[in-house]
C-alpha positions in Angstrom: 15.0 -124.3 -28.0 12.2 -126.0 -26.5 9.6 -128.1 -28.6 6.9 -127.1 -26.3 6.8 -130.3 -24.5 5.2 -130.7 -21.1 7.9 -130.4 -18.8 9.4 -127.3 -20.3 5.6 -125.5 -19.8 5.5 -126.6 -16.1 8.7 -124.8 -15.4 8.0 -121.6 -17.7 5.6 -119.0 -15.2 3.8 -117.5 -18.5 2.3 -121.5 -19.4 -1.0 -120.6 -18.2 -1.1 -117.7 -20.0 -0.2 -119.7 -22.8 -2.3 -122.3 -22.7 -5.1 -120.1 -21.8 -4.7 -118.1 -25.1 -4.5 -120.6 -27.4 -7.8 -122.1 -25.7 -9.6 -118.9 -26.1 -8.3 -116.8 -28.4 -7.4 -118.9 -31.4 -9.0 -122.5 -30.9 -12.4 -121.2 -30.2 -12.1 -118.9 -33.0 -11.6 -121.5 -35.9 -8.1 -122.2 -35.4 -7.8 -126.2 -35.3 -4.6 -126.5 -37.1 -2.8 -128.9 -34.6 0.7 -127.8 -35.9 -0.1 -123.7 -35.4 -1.7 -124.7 -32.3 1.4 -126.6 -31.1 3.7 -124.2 -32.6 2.3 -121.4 -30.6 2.1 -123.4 -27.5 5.9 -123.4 -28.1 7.4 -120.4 -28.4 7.6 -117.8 -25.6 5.6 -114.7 -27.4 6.9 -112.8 -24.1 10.2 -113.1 -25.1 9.6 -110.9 -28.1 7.6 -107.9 -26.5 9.7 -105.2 -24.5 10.4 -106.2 -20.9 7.9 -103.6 -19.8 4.9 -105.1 -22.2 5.6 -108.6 -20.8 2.4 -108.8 -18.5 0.3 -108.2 -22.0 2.1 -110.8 -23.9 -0.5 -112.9 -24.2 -3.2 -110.8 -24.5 -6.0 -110.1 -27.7 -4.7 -107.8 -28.8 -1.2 -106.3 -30.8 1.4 -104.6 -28.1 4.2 -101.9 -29.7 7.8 -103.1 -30.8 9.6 -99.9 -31.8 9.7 -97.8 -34.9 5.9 -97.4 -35.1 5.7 -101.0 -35.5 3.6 -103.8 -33.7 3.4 -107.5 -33.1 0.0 -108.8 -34.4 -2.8 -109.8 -31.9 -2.2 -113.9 -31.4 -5.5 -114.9 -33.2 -4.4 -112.9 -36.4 -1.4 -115.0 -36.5 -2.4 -118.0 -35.5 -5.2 -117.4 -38.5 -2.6 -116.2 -40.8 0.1 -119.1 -40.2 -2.9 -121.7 -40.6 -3.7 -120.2 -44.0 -1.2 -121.5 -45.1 -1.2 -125.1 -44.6 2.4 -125.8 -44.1 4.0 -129.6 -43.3 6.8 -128.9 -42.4 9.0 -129.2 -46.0 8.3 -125.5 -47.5 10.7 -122.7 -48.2 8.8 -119.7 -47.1 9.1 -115.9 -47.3 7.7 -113.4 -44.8 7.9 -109.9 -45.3 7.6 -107.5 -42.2 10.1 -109.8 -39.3 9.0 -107.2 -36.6 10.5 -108.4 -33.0 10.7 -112.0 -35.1 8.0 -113.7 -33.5 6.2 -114.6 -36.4 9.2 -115.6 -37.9 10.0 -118.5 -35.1 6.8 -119.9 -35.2 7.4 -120.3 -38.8 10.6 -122.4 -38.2 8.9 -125.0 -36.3 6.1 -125.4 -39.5 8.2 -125.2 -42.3 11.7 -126.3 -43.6 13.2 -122.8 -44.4 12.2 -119.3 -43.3 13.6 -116.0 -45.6 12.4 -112.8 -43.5 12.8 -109.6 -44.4 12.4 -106.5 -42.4 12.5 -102.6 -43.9 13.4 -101.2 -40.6 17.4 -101.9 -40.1 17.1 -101.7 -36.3 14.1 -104.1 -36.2 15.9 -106.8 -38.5 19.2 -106.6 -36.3 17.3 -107.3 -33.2 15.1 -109.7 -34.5 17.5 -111.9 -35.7 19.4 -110.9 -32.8 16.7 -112.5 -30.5 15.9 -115.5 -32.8 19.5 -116.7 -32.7 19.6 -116.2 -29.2 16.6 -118.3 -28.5 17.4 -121.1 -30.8 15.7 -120.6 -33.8 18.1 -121.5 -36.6 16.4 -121.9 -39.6 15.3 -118.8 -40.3 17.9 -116.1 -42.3 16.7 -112.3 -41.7 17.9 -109.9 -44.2 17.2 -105.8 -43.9 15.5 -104.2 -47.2 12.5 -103.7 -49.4 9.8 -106.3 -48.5 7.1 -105.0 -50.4 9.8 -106.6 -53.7 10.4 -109.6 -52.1 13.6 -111.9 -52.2 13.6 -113.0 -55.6 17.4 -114.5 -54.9 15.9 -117.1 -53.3 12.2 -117.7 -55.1 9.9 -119.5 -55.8 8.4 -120.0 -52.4 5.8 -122.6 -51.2 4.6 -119.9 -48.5 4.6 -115.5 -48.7 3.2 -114.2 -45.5 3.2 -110.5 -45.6 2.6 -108.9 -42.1 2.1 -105.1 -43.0 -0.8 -104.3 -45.0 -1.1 -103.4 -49.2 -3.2 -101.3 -50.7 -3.2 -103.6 -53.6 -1.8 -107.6 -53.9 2.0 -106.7 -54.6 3.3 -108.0 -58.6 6.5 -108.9 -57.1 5.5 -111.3 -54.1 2.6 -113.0 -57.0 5.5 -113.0 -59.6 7.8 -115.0 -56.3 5.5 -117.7 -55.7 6.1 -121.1 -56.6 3.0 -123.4 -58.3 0.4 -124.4 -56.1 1.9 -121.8 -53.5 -0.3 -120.3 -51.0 -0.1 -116.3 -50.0 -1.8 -114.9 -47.2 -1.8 -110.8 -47.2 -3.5 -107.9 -45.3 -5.1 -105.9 -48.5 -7.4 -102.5 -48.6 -7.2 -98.9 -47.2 -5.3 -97.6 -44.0 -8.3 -97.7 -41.4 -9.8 -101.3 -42.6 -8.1 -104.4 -44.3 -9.2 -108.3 -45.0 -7.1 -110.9 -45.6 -6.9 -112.4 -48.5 -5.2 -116.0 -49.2 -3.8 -116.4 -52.7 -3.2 -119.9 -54.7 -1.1 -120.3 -57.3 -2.2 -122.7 -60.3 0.1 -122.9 -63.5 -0.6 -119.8 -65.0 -2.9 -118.8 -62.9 -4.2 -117.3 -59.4 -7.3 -117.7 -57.0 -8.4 -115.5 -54.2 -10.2 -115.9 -51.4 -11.1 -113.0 -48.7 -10.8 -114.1 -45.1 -10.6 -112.2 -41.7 -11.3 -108.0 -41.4 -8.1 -107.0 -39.8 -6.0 -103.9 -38.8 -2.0 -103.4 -39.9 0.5 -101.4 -40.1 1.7 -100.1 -44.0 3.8 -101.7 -45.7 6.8 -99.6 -46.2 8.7 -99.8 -49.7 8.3 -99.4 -53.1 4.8 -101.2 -53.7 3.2 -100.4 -50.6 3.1 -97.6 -48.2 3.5 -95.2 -51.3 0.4 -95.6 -52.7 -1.4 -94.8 -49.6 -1.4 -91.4 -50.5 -0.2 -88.0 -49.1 1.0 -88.5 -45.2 
């Protein structure tokens, strides 16, 4: 897979595209994490949108995967990923893999990606699609995201990309000291994200972006959004 170098975005016809979107989407937003920033300018978001979505790839806004489902708007991400101030030597966990996007971007910003998807059809694509395109460090497993992975815990990172009504026990519970989770949080129509620390003992919170997701599905999420 490509690093995102230049002669690899001369010969790829969505560069401008790109490049435009990371100018004017994400970087005049707030965005200045150079590692998100290059990360994104890396990985071909068309590739994980359905052929017939491809023109909107990089557009502000979320597109439709399948299964009621969506990839996020790029600034959301972008925002999200640079919450989370990763180097590059984590072990992170993200819950909701989607069309895996997310979830490749997060191999080229940290050492080891866990990814779980409730959707069985989404997760076999996903992982499908990330092999395909190179993406190796990332292991996708099919289950309950709103629990976690606690096999594998503690985790540096949690990035949960499906929205709670509440900040989930399990994924606080998975978290390893001075660990950093970024989460969707608050009713159906209107969420914020809210970035959560780890310290000993002890958590902070801080409320970021409004934003828009889809539920999360499982045991401590979509459940307690009431009667559907």
């Amino acid at each position: 897979m490509s690093d995102g170098n230049s002669t690899t975005l001369t010969h790829d016809p969505y560069a401008e595209q790109r490049a435009a979107m990371i100018q004017a989407q994400i970087r005049r937003r707030g965005v200045t994490d150079e590692r998100v920033l290059h990360a994104m300018a890396s990985v071909p978001r068309h590739e994980f949108v359905p052929p017939d979505l491809r023109s909107r790839a990089y557009q502000d806004e979320p597109l439709p995967i399948g299964g009621g489902q969506t990839i996020s708007q790029p600034y959301i991400v972008a925002a999200m990923l640079a919450a989370l101030s990763l180097t590059g030597t984590e072990k992170v966990l993200e819950i909701g893999t989607g069309c895996g996007y997310q979830a490749a971007l997060l191999t080229l910003l940290a050492a080891d990606i866990f990814s779980v998807e409730y959707l069985p059809e989404l997760a076999r694509s996903a992982s499908e699609r990330l092999e395909k395109l190179g993406f190796l460090n990332v292991h996708v497993h099919c289950g309950d995201g709103s629990a976690g992975l606690p096999e594998f815990a503690p985790y540096d990172g949690i990035i949960v990309s499906a929205a709670a009504p509440s900040l989930p026990e399990p994924l606080l519970r998975q978290m390893a000291d001075e660990g950093r989770m970024i989460v969707p949080v608050g009713p159906e129509d209107h969420q914020e994200l809210v970035l959560v620390t780890k310290h000993g003992d002890d958590f902070s919170f801080e409320r970021r972006d409004p934003c828009r997701f889809v539920p999360l599905l499982g045991r401590f999420g979509r459940q307690d959004w009431g009667p559907r």
